[in-house]
ROTI-946059 format. One record per residue: residue in three letters; residue number from 1; y, z negated, x negated of N, C-alpha, C, O, CB in turn. Coordinates in nm, 2 decimals. Atoms other than C-alpha are relative to their C-alpha. Last residue first. Glycine has a CB too. Layout:
REM ROTI-946059
+------+-----+--------+--------+--------+--------+--------+--------+--------+--------+--------+--------+--------+--------+--------+--------+--------+
! code ! pos !     nv !     nw !     nu !    cav !    caw !    cau !     cv !     cw !     cu !     ov !     ow !     ou !    cbv !    cbw !    cbu !
+------+-----+--------+--------+--------+--------+--------+--------+--------+--------+--------+--------+--------+--------+--------+--------+--------+
!  Ala ! NUM !      Y !      Z !      X !      Y !      Z !      X !      Y !      Z !      X !      Y !      Z !      X !      Y !      Z !      X !
...
+------+-----+--------+--------+--------+--------+--------+--------+--------+--------+--------+--------+--------+--------+--------+--------+--------+
***
This chain:
REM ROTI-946059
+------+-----+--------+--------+--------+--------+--------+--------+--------+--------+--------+--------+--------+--------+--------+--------+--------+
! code ! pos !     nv !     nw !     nu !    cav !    caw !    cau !     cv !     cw !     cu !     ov !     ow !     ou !    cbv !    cbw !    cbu !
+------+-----+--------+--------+--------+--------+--------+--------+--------+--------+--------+--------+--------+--------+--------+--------+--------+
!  Unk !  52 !   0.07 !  -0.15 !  -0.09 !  -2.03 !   0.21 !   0.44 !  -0.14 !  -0.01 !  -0.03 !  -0.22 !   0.08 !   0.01 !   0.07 !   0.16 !  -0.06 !
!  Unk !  51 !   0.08 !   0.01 !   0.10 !  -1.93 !  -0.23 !   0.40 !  -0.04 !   0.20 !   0.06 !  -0.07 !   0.24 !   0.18 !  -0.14 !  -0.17 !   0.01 !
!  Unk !  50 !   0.17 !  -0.12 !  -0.06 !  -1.65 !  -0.25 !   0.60 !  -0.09 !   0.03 !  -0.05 !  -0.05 !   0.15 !  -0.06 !   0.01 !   0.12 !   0.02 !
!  Unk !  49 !   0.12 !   0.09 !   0.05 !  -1.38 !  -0.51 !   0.43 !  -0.16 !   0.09 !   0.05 !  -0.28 !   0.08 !   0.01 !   0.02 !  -0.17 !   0.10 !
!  Unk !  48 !   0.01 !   0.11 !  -0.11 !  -1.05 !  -0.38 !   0.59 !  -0.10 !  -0.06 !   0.01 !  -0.12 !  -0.14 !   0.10 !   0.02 !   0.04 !   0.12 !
!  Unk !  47 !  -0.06 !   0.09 !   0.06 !  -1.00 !  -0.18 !   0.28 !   0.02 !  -0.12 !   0.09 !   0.08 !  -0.23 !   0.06 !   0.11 !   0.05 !  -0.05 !
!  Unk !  46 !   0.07 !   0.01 !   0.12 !  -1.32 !   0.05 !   0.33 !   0.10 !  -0.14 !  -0.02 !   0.05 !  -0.25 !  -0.05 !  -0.01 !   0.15 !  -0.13 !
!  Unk !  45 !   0.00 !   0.11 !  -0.03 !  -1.18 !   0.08 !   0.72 !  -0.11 !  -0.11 !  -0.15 !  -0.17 !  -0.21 !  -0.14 !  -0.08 !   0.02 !   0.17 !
!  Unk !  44 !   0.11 !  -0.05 !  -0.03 !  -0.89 !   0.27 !   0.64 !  -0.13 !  -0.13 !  -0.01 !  -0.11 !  -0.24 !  -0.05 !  -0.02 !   0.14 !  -0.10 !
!  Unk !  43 !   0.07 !  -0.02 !   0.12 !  -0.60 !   0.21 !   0.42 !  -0.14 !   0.03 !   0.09 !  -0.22 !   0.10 !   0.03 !   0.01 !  -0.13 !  -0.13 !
!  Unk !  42 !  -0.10 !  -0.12 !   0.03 !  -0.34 !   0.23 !   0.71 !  -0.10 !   0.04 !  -0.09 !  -0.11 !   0.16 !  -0.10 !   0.17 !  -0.02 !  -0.06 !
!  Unk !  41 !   0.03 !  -0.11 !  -0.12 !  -0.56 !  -0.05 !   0.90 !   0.03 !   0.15 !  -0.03 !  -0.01 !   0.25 !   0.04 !   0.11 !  -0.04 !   0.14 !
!  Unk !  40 !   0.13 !   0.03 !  -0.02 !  -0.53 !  -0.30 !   0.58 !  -0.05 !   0.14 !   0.11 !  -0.14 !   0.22 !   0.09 !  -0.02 !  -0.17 !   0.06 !
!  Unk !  39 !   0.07 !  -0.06 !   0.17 !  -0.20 !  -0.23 !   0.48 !  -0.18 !   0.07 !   0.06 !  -0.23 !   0.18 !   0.07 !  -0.04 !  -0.20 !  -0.15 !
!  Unk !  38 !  -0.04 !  -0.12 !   0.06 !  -0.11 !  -0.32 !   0.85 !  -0.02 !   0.07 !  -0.12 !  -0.04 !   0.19 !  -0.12 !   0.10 !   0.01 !   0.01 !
!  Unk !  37 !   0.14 !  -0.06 !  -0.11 !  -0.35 !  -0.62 !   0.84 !   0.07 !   0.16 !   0.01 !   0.00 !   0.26 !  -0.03 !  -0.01 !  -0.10 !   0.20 !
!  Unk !  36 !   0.10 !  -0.03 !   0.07 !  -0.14 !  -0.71 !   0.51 !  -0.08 !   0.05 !   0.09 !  -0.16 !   0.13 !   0.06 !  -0.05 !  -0.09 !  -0.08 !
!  Unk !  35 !   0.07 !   0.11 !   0.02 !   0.21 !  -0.67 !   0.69 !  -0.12 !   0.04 !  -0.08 !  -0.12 !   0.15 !  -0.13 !  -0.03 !  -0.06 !   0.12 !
!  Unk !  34 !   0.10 !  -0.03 !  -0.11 !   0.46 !  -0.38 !   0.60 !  -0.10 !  -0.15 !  -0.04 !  -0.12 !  -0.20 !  -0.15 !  -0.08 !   0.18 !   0.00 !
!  Unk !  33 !  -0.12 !   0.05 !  -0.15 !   0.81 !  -0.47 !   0.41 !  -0.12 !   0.02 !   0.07 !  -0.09 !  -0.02 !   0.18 !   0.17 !   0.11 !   0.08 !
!  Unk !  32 !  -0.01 !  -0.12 !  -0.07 !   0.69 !  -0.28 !   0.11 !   0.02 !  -0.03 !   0.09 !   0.08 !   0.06 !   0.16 !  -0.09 !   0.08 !   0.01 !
!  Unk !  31 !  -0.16 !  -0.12 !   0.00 !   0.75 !  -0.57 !  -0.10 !  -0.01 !   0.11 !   0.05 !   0.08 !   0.19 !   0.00 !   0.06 !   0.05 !  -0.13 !
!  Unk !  30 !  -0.13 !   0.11 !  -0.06 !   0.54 !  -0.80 !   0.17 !   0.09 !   0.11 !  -0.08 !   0.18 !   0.17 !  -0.03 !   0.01 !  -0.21 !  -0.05 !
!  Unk !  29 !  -0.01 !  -0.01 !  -0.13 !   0.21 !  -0.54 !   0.12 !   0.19 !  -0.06 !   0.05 !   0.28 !   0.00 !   0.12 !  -0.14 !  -0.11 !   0.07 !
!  Unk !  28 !  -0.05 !  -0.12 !  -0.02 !   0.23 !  -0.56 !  -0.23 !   0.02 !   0.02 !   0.14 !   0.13 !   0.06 !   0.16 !  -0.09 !   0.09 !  -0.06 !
!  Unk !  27 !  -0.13 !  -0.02 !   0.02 !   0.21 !  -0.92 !  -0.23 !   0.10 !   0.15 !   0.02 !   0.22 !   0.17 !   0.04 !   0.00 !  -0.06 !  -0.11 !
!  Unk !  26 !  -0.10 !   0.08 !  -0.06 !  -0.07 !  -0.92 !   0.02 !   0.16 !   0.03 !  -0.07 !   0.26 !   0.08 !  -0.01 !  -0.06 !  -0.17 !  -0.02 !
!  Unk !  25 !   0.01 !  -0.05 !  -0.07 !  -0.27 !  -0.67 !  -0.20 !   0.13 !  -0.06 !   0.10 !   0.23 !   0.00 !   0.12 !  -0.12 !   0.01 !   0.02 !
!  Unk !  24 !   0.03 !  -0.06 !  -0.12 !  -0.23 !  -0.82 !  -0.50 !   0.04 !   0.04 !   0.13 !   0.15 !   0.01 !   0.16 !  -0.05 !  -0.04 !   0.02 !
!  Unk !  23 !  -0.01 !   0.11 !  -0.10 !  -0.04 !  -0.76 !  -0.80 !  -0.10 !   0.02 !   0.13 !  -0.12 !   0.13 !   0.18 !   0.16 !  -0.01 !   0.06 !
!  Unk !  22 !   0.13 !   0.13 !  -0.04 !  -0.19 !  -0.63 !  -1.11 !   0.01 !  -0.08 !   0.13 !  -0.07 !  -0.16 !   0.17 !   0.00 !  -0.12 !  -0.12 !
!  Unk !  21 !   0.13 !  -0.10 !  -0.11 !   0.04 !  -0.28 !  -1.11 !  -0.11 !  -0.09 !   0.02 !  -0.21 !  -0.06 !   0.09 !  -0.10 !   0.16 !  -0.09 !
!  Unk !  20 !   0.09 !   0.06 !  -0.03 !   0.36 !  -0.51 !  -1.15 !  -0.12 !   0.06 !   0.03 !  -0.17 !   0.06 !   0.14 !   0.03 !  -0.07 !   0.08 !
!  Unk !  19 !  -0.10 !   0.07 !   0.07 !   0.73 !  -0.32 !  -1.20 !  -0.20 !  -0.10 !  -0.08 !  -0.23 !  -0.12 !  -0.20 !   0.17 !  -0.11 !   0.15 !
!  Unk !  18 !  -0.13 !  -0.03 !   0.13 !   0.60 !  -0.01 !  -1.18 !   0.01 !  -0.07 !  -0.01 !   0.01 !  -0.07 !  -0.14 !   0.12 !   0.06 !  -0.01 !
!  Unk !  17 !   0.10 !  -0.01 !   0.12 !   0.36 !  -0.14 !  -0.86 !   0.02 !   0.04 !  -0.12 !  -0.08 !   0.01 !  -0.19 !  -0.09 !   0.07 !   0.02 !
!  Unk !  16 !   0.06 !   0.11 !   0.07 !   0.64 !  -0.25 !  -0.74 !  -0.10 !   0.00 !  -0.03 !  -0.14 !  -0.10 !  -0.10 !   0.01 !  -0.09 !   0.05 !
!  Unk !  15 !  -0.11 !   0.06 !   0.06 !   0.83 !   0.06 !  -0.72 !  -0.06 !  -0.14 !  -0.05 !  -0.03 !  -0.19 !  -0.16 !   0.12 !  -0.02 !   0.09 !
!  Unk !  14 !   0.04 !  -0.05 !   0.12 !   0.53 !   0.29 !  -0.60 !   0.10 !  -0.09 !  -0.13 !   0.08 !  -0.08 !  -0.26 !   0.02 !   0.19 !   0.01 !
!  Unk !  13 !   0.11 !   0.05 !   0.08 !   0.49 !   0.04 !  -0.34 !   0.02 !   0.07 !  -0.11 !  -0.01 !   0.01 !  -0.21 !  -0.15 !   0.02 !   0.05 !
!  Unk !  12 !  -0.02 !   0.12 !   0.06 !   0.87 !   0.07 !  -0.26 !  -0.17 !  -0.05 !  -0.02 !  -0.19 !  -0.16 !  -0.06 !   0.11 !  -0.10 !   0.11 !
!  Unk !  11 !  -0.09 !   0.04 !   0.13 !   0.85 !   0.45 !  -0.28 !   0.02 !  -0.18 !  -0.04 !   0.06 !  -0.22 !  -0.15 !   0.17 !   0.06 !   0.03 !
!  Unk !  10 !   0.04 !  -0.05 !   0.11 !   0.59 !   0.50 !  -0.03 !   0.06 !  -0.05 !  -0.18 !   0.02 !  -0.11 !  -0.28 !   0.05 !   0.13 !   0.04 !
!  Unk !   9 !   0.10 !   0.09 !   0.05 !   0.75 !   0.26 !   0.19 !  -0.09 !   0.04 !  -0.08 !  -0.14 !  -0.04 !  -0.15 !  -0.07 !  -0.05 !   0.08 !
!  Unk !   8 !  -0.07 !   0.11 !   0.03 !   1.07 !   0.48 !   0.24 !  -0.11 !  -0.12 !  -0.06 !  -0.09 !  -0.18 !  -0.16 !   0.09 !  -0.05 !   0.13 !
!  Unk !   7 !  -0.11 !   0.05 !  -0.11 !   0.91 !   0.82 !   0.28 !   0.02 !  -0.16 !  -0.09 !  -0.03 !  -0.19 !  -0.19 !  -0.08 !   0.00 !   0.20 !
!  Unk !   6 !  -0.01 !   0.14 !   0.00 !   0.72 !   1.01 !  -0.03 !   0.16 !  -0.06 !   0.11 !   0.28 !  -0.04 !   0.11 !   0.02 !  -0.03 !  -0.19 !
!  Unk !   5 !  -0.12 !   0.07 !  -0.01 !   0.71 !   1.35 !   0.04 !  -0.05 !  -0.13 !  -0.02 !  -0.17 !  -0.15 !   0.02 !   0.08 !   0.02 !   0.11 !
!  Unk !   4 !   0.08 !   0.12 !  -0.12 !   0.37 !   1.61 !  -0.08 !   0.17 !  -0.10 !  -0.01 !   0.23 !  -0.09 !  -0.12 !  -0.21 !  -0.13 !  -0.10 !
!  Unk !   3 !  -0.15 !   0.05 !   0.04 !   0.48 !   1.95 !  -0.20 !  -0.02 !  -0.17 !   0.12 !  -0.03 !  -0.21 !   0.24 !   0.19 !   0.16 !   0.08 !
!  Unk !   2 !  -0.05 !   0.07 !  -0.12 !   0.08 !   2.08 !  -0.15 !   0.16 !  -0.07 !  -0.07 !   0.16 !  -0.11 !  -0.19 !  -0.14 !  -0.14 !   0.06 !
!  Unk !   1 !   0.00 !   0.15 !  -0.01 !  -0.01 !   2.26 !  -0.50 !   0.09 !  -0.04 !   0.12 !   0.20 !   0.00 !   0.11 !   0.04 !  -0.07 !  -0.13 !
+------+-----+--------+--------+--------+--------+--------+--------+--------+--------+--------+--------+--------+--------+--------+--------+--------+
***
């Protein structure tokens, strides 16, 4: 099994989704300190609305 790391924004989604796993996207975005278009670009283009 791959030893996979979690860096600094890893851990603060995995932190507020712990606290909150219903929140959206936006809010999760702001406690991880990264914007929502950044979310959006990092997640590929399924979460940027793209129909495949």
């Amino acid at each position: 099994m791959p030893d996979h790391k979690l860096d600094d924004i890893d851990r603060r989604i995995v932190h507020a989704l712990q606290a909150d796993g219903r929140m959206g996207i936006q809010d999760l975005a702001g406690k991880a300190g990264i914007s929502p278009i950044t979310w959006a670009a990092a997640s590929g283009p399924a979460a940027a609305g793209a129909s495949s």
